[in-house]
N, C-alpha and C positions, 0 to 999 in steps of 0.2 A: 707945550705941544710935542707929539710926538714926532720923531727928526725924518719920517717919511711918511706923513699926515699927507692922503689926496693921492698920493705917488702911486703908478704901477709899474710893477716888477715883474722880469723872468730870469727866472733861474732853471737853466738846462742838468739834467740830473740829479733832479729837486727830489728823488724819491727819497736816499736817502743818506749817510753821511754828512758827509758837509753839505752837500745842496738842501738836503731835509734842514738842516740845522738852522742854516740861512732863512730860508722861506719862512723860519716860524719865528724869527729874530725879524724880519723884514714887517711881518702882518704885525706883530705887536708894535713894531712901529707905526702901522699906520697903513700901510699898504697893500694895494690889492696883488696877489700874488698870481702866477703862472708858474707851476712847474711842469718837467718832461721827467721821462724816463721808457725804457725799453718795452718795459714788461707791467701790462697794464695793472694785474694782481697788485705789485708793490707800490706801484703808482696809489689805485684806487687807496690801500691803506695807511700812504702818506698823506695825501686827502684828508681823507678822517682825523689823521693825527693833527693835522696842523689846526681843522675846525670850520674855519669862516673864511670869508675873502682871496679863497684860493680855485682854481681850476688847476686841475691836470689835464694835460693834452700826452696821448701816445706818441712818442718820437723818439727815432735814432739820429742824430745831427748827423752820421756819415750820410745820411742818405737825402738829398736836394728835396725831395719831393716831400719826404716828412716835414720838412724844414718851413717850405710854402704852403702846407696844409697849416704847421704850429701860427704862420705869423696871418695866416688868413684871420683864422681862429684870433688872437690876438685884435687884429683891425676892427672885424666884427663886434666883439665882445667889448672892447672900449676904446679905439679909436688910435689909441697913442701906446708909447711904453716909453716911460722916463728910466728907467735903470735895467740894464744887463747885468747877467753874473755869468758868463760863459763859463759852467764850471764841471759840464760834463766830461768824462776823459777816463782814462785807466792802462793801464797795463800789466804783462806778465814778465816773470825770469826767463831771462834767454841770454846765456853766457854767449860772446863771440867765437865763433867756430861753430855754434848750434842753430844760430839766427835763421830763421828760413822766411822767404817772402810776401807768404802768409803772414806772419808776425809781424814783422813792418809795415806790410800794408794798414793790415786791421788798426796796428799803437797809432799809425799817420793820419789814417783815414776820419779817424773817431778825433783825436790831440789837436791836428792842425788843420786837418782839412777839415771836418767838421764844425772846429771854434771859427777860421776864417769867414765860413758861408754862414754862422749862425749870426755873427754878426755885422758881415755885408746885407745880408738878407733883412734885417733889421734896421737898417738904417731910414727909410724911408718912415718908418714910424718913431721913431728918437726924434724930439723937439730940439731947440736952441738948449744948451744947458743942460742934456742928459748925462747921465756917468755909465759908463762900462767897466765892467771889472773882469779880468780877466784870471782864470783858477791855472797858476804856474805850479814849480814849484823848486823846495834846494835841491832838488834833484841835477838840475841844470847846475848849480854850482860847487857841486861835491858831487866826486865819483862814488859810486855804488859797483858792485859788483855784479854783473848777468842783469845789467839794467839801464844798457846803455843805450839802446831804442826811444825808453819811454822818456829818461833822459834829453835825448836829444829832440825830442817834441816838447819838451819843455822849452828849452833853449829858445826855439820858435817864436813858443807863446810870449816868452819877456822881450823878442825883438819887433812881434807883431807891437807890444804896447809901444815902445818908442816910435817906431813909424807910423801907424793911426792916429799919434798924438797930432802929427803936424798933418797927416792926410784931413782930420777933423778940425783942426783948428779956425778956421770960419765959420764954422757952425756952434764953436762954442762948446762941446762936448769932450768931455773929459773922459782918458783912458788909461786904469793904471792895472797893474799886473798885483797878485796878492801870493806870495809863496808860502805854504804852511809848510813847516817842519814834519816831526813825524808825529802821524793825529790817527789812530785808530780807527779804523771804520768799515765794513763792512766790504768794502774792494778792496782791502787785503786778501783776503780771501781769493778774491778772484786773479790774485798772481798766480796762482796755481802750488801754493803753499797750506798744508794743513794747518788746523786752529794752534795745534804745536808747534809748527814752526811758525807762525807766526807770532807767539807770546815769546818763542827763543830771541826773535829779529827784536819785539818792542823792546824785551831787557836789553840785551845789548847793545840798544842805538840811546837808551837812555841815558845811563852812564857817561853818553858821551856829550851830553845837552848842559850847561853850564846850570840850569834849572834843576836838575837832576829827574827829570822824568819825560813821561812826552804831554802832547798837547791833545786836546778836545776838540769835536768839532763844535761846539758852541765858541772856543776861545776862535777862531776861524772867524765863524760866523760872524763876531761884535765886530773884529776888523773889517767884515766886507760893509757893515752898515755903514762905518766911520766912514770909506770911501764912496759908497754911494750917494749922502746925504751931504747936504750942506755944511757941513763941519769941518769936508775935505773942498770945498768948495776954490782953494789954490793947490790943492794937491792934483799933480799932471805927468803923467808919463813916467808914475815911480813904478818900485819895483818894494810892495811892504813885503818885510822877511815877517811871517808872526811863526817861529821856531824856537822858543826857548834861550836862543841865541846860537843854537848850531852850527850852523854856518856862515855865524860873524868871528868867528876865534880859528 
């Protein structure tokens, strides 16, 4: 049987990267899918890509109202939602002494304030027994350079998981944090780095990954099913590195 046979899922910035990745790892197992994203264009032809047993819903999770329109949409359409993947998020370079409050609002707004109401807002449709996953990352525990913002919205995201663990623990719902290493994807880009500087950043952080290269958002992906699906069924309030090993040495 497939390890999410019957299950519905959502995945917040399912369009594309690791959220696309996820979603099409999630349906071949079995489940009926929900993704977001901003911009409905990209949306629509994540959609397509993934095939069958998906909906996309337009949403920006900084913003409440999108949020209660996604889970209306959700209630409607099937009543319940057994697995979260709160994994929309992103940020840009901004060295300190540059930072301006714009920038922090936008990395906070979207990283922590967004991941928190996506999945308070959520709760009321999560059964006895659901899993939440939450998209961290090693950014929180290795320093980067002009990247200390998105950084510390990470941080956030791995202390939201250990406290939710015990906010939820009555109800049986499982919360663990999932940190990918460094995984290519299409919001490189959107740090405000050209396709050049960004092949510069992937060599040079490779060499430093014990694997000697970087990671995929498929290898991502297979970790989030492991936690979402009964297989992690005692797994609670961790924090999985799936990084090559970068920031275990």
């Amino acid at each position: 049987m497939n390890k999410l046979e019957g299950k519905v899922a959502l995945v917040t910035g399912g369009n594309s990267g690791i959220g696309l990745a996820t979603a099409k790892r999630f349906v071949a197992e079995g489940a009926y899918v929900f993704i977001t994203g901003r911009r409905q264009t990209e949306l629509d032809a994540a959609v397509k890509e993934i095939g069958k047993n998906v909906t996309g819903v337009q949403s920006d999770v900084s913003k409440l109202t999108d949020l209660d329109r996604l889970f209306a949409t959700i209630e409607k359409e099937q009543g319940h939602l057994d697995v979260l993947f709160a994994n929309a998020g992103g940020g840009e370079i901004a060295p300190l002494g540059a930072i301006t409050e714009e920038h922090f609002d936008k990395t906070f707004n979207t990283n922590v304030k967004g991941l928190l109401f996506t999945v308070q807002k959520a709760l009321p449709l999560l059964p006895e027994g659901a899993s939440i996953i939450l998209n961290a990352s090693t950014a929180s525990r290795k320093g980067t350079p002009a990247f200390s913002v998105y950084s510390a919205t990470k941080a956030a995201v791995r202390s939201f998981a250990r406290n939710w663990t015990l906010d939820l623990k009555e109800r049986k719902i499982r919360v663990n944090a999932i940190s990918p290493g460094v995984v290519p994807t299409p919001g490189y880009n959107l740090l405000g780095l050209s396709d050049e500087q960004v092949q510069e950043f992937v060599d040079s952080q490779a060499i430093t990954i014990p694997l000697g290269r970087v990671g995929t958002p498929d290898e991502i992906a297979k970790a989030v099913v492991f936690l979402a699906s009964d297989d992690s069924s005692f797994v609670n309030g961790i924090e999985l590195f799936v990084d090559g090993g970068m920031a275990q040495i």
